[in-house]
N, C-alpha and C positions, 0 to 999 in steps of 0.2 A: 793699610797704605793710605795716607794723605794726598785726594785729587781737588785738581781744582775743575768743576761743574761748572761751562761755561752754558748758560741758554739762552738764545737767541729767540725772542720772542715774537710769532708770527704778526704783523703787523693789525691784520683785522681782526685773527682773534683777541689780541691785545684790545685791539680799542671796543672791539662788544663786552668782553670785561670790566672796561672803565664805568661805558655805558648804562652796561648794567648795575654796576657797585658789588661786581667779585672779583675786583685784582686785589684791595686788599685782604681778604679773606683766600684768596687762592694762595696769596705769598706766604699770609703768617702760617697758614696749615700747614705749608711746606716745611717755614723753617722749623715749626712746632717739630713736624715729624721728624728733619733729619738734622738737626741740632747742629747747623754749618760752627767749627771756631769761627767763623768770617762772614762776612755776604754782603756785598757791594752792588748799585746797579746805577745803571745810567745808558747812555746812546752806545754804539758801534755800528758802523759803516749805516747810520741813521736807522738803526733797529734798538727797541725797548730791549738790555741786555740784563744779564744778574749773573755775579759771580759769585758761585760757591764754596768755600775751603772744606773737604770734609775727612773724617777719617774712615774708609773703610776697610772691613775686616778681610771679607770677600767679595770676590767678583759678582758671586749670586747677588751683591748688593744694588748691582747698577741695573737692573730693569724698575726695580720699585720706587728707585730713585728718581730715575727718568722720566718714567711713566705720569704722574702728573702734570708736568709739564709738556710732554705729548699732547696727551688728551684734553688738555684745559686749555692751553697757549698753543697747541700747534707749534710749538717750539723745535727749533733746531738744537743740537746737544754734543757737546763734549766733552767729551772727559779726559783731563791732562793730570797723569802723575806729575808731584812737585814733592821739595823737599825744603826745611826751614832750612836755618843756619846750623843747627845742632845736625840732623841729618848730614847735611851737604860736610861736615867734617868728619863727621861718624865716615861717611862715605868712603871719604879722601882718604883716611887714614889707614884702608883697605888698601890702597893703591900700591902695587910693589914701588918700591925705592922710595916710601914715606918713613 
């Protein structure tokens, strides 16, 4: 299932990251590991954020997922199913009286 991994990046662990010179290495490991189609980042409600597009298979996928950005960023985390355009018709077309 395609979710989008929103992490809200704790602000002090964020900047001892910087500080230290492991936020780029924390990020690329990440996407290394989970090989986002997407990944986007910038501010939200003036927090360091990153957004993920990913596919997974299983549920059992979202603690391994998360879990770095936990432990690394102190990060807040969500996870939003989403669907592109080819889904979102796939969908519709399910729909009685399509």
């Amino acid at each position: 299932m395609r979710m989008m991994l929103k992490a809200t990046l704790d602000t002090e662990k964020g900047n001892e990251a910087i500080r230290s010179g492991r936020m780029p290495e924390i990020l690329k490991d990440a996407l290394e590991r989970l090989r986002p189609e997407a990944a986007y980042f910038g501010p939200e409600d003036g927090c360091r954020t990153c957004w993920l597009i990913l596919d997974l298979q299983d549920s059992s996928q979202l603690p391994p997922t998360a879990e770095p950005f936990f432990t690394e960023l102190n990060a807040k985390i969500v996870f939003t199913p989403i669907m592109n355009a080819d889904d979102l018709q796939k969908g519709l077309s399910q729909l009685s009286g399509s």
